[in-house]
C-alpha positions as CSV (number, residue, x, y, z in Angstrom):
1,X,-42.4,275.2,-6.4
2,X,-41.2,275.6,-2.9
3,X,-38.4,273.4,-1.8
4,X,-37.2,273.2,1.8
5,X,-34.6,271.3,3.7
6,X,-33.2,271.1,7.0
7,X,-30.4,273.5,7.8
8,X,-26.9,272.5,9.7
9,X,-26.4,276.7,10.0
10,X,-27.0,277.0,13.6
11,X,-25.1,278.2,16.7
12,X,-23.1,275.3,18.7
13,X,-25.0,273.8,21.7
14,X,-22.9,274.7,24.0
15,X,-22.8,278.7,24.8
16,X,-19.2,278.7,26.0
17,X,-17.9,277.7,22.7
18,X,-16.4,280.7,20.9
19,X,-17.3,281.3,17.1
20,X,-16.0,283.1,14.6
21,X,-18.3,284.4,11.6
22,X,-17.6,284.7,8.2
23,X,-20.0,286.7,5.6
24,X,-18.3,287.7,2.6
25,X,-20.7,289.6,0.8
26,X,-23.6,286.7,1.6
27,X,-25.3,289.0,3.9
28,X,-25.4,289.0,8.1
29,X,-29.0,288.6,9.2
30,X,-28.2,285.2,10.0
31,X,-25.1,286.5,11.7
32,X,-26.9,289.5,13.4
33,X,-29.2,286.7,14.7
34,X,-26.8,284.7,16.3
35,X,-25.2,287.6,18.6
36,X,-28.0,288.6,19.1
37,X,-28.9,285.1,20.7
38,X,-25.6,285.3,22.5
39,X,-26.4,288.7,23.8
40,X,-29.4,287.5,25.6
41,X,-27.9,284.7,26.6
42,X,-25.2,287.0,28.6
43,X,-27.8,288.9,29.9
44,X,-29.9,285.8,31.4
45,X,-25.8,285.3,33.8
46,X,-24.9,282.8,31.2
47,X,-21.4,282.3,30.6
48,X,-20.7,282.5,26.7
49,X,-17.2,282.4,24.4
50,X,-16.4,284.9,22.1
51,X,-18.3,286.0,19.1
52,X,-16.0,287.4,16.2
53,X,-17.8,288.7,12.9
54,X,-15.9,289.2,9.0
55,X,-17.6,290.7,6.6
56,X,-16.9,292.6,3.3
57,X,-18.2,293.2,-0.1
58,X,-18.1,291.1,-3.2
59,X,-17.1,294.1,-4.9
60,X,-13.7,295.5,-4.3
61,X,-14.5,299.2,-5.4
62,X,-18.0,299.2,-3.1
63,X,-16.0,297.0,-0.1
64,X,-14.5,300.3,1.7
65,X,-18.2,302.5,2.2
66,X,-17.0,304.0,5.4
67,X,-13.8,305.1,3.9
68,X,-13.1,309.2,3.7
């Protein structure tokens, strides 16, 4: 069975409202999506608040990949 229902995870109607984004270890396609909305919407002359992104691992010993 497939069950589907209506989200409430979307950006906020207006463009100048900042957002911060929080993905701890849930995954950021949905995230990459939404600057990536905002992005165009910057290049179109539109006028748009601040996008800030958190991410990180569920796993404390595979969190740091980057680290040397």
């Amino acid at each position: 069975p497939v069950f589907i229902r209506k989200s409430q995870f979307r950006l906020p109607t207006k463009p100048e409202t900042p957002i911060i984004m929080v993905g701890p270890g849930t995954g950021l396609a949905p995230f990459r999506g939404f600057i990536q909305e905002r992005q165009y919407l910057r290049d179109e002359g539109k006028t748009v608040g601040d996008s800030i992104l958190y991410f990180g691992c569920r796993k404390r010993s595979e969190d740091y990949i980057y680290e040397s």
